[in-house]
N, C-alpha and C positions, 0 to 999 in steps of 0.2 A: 504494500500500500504506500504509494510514492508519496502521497498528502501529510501521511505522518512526519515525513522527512523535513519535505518541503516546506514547510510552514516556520519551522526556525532558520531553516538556510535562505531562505526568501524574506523573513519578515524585514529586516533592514533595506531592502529594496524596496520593498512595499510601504514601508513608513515612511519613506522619503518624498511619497508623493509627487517625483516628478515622475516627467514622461518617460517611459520603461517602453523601450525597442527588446524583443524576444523575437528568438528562431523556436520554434521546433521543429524534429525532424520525426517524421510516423506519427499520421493521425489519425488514420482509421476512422473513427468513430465521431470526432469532433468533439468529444464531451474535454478533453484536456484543454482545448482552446476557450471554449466557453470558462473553466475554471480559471485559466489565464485572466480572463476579460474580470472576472468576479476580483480574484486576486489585486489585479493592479489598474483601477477603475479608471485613472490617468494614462492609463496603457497610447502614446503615439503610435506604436505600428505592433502587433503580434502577428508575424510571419509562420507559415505551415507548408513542410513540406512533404508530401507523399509520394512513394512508389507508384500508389493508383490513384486515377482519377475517379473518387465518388461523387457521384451527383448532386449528393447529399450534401456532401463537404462545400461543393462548390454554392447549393442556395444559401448556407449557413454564414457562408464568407460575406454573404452580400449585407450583415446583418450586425457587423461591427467595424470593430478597427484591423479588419484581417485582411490580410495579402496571402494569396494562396499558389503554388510553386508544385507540378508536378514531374517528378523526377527522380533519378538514381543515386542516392547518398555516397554510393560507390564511383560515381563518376566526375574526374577531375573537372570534366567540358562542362559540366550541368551545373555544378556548384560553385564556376568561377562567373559562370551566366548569370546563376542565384546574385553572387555577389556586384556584379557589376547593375546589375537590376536595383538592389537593393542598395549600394552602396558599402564600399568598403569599414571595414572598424564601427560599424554602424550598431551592432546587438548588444545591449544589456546584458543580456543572457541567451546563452544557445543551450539547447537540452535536446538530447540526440537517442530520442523513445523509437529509431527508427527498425532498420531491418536486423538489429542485436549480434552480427557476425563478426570478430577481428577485422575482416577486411573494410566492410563497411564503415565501423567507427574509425579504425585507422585511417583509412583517406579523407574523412570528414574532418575531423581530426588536424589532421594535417594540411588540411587548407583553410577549415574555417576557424580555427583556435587564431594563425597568426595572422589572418588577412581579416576573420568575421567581426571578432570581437572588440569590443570597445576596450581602451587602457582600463585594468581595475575591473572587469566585467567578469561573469561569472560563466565556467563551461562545465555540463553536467553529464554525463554520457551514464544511461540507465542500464540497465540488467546485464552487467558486464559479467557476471557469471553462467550467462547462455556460450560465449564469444571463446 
């Protein structure tokens, strides 16, 4: 239950009240980005990226402050497009709930820790005991 974590590792971000740039990566379901939006109600951009393109995801998006990015977490092309889209050193926070394999966190990893993040910003990469 990532909420239990989250909640102390986030709360100084969220008490800050300013405008909080997040990535994620795997979203499946949308419900993590909704808690996002609840989270940090000042939120300027909460970005989401997925392997697939759900439908769902996509009417949800129209519905806040989301930016929605369909794409391979594994793929250097896709996620320097992500960034160029988005802007470089641009995230608050990246949290990387995506495809859970070495490979895939590792090249995420590896381009969006030093190109995504903002100085001082926070990078989380979940269920690293699948990988």
């Amino acid at each position: 239950h990532y909420d239990l974590h989250y909640g102390d590792l986030l709360r100084p971000l969220a008490a800050a009240q300013a405008p909080v740039t997040m990535l994620e990566i795997g979203l499946q379901g949308f419900s993590s980005m909704r808690a996002w939006q609840k989270l940090f109600p000042t939120a300027a951009r909460i970005v989401g990226v997925d392997i697939r393109d759900y439908p769902r995801n996509r009417e949800l998006a129209k519905k806040g402050p989301f930016q929605l990015h369909i794409g391979d977490q594994a793929s250097p092309a896709f996620l320097e497009k992500l960034l160029s889209a988005e802007g470089d050193h641009s995230f608050d926070l990246i949290i990387d709930d995506g495809g859970h394999t070495f490979e895939q966190q590792q090249v995420s990893y590896a381009i969006l820790f030093p190109e995504g993040l903002k100085r001082g910003g926070l990078y989380v990469i979940e269920d690293i005991e699948t990988s």
